[in-house]
N, C-alpha and C positions, 0 to 999 in steps of 0.2 A: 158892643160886640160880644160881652161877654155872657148878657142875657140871652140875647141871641142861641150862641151855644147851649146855656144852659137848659132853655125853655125847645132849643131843638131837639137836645139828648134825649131831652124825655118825650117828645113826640115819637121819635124814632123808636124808642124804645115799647112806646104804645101799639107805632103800628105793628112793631115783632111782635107784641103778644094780640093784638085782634088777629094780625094772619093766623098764630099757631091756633088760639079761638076754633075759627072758621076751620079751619083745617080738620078740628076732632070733631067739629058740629055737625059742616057739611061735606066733607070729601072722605073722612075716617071712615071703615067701614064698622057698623052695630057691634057690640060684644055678644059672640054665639052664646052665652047665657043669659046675661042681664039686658041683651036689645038696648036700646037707647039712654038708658041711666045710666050707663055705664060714661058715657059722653061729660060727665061731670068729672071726669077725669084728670081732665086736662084744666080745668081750674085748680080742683082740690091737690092736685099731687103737686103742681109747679107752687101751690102757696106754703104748701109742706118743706116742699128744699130750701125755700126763698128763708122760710122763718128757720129752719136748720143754721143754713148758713150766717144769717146774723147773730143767732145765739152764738154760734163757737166762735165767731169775730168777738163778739163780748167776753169770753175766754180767755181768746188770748190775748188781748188787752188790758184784761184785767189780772191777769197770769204777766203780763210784762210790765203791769205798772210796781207790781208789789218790789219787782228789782231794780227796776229806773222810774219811781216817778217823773209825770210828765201829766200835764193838761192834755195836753193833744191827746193823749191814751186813755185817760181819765173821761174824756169827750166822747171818743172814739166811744167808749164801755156804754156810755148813758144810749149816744145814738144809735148802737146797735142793738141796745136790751130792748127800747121804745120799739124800734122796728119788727124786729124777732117778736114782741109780744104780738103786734098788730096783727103782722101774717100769720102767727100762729095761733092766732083765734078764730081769725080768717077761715084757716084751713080748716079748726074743728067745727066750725058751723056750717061748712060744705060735708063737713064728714058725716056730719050730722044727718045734713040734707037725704046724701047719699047711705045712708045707712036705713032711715026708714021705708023703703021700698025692696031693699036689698035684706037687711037683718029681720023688717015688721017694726021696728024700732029705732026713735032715734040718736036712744043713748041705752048701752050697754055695759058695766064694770067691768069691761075686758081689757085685758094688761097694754094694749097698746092706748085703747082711749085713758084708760085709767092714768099710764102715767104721761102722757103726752099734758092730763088737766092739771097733775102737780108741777111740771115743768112751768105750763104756764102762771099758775098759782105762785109757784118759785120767782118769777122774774117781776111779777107783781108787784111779791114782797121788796124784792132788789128796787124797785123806783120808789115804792112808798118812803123805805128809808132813805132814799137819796131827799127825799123832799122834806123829811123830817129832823136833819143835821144841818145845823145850820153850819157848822166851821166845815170848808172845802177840802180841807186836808184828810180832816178825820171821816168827813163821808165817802171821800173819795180810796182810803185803806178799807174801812168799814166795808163797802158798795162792793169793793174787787174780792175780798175775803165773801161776802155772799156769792159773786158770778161764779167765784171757783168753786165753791161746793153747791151750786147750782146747775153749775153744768156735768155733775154726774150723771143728773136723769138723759144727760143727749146721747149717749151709747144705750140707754137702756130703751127710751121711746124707739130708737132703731132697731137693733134688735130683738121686740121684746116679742115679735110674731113668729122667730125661729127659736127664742127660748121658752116660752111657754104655750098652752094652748088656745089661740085667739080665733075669734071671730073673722077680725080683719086677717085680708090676704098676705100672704107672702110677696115680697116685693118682687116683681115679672124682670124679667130681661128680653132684649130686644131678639131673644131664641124662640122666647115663647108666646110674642104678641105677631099681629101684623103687622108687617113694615110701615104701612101707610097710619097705622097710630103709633107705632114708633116716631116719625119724623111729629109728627102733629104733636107730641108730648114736647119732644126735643124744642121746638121753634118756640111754644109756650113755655116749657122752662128758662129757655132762653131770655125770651120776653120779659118773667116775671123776673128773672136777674136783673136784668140792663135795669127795671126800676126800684129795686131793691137796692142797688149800689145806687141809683139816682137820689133817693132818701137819706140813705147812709151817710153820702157827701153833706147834701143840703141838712140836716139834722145835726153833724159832725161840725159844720160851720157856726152855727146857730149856739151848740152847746160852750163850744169855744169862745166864741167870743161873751157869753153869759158868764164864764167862768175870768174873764180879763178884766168884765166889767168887779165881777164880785172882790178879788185880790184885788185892796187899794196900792200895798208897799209890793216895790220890786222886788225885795228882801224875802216876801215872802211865798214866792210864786218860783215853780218848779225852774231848773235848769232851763230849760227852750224856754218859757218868754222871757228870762231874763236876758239870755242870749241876747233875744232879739230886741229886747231894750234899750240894749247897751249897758245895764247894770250888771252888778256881781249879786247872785243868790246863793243862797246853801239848798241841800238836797232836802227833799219833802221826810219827812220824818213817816 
């Protein structure tokens, strides 16, 4: 039953985003400037929030492990960097896509690509060294002391098209588009959530249980699995 659900969720969560797809493909109406290229829209911008949102879940997890360690948040940090990296490469190779028909080019040093490649260059670093510590304690402060000053660039990738001079657009609102690619964005962002959190989970399980196998003594494993041991632990240092 329980695969069931799980192998459903993500189905479901598939057909949300083929409809929003189809929606910006075939029923959105063209963009009065860019005509049909503009239709990559609706890939590109829902893998941009997708990878937004899992970097600041890495945040703050890694922003709550530094005062409660905890596996589970320590999990949480790995599974969300992994995911956030993914889609956020995602996105800049659609940006990419979309950029050479629109710019003549498919990379530019303009402040929004520029620092969206050090964010991802950032979180890079943050798995590399998870893989290169071997003791789980000390990668696990280490890894959350990079997410935190890793996620300075997520304010600045957002805003960096209304603080400086960029190429890329200014983010629209639903004033200034058509309604009918308003919804079609919406149902794809939507879409590209529901599997975003699908990952999250499935990755989050996975990290977890990696980190139960690796602590042999219950002594030395954070508060929650000893809890759930039934042993007494001390706090992760």
């Amino acid at each position: 039953m329980g695969k069931f659900i799980k192998w459903g969720l993500l189905a479901l969560s598939l057909a949300v985003l083929a409809t929003g797809w189809w929606l910006g493909l075939a029923w959105a109406p063209p963009d009065r400037e860019m005509g049909d290229v503009q239709r990559i829209m609706y890939v590109h911008v829902p893998l941009q929030w997708a990878a937004m949102v899992a970097m600041f879940v890495n945040f703050v997890a890694a922003v709550s492990y530094m005062f409660k360690a905890s596996w589970k948040l320590d999990a949480t940090a790995e599974a969300s960097a992994e995911v956030g990296l993914v889609l956020g490469t995602a996105g800049m190779i659609t940006g990419a896509i979309w950029g050479r028909p629109t710019w003549g080019v498919y990379w530019s040093w303009d402040p929004r690509l520029t620092s969206q490649a050090i964010m991802l260059v950032a979180y890079t670093g943050y798995l590399v060294l998870r893989r290169f510590v071997e003791d789980p304690e000390k990668r696990a402060t280490w890894s959350s002391v990079v997410a935190i000053i890793g996620a300075i660039n997520l304010p600045i990738v957002w805003f960096s098209v209304r603080w400086w001079r960029s190429l890329h657009q200014v983010q629209s609102t639903p004033k200034t588009v058509d309604p009918e690619m308003t919804l079609a964005l919406r149902v794809s962002a939507f879409g590209m959530l529901f599997i975003t959190v699908w990952f999250l989970v499935a990755r989050y399980r996975q990290a977890l249980a990696e980190r139960q196998a690796e602590v042999a003594l219950p002594d030395a494993v954070p508060s929650d699995l000893a809890a759930a041991s039934g042993a007494n632990s001390s706090r992760v240092a």
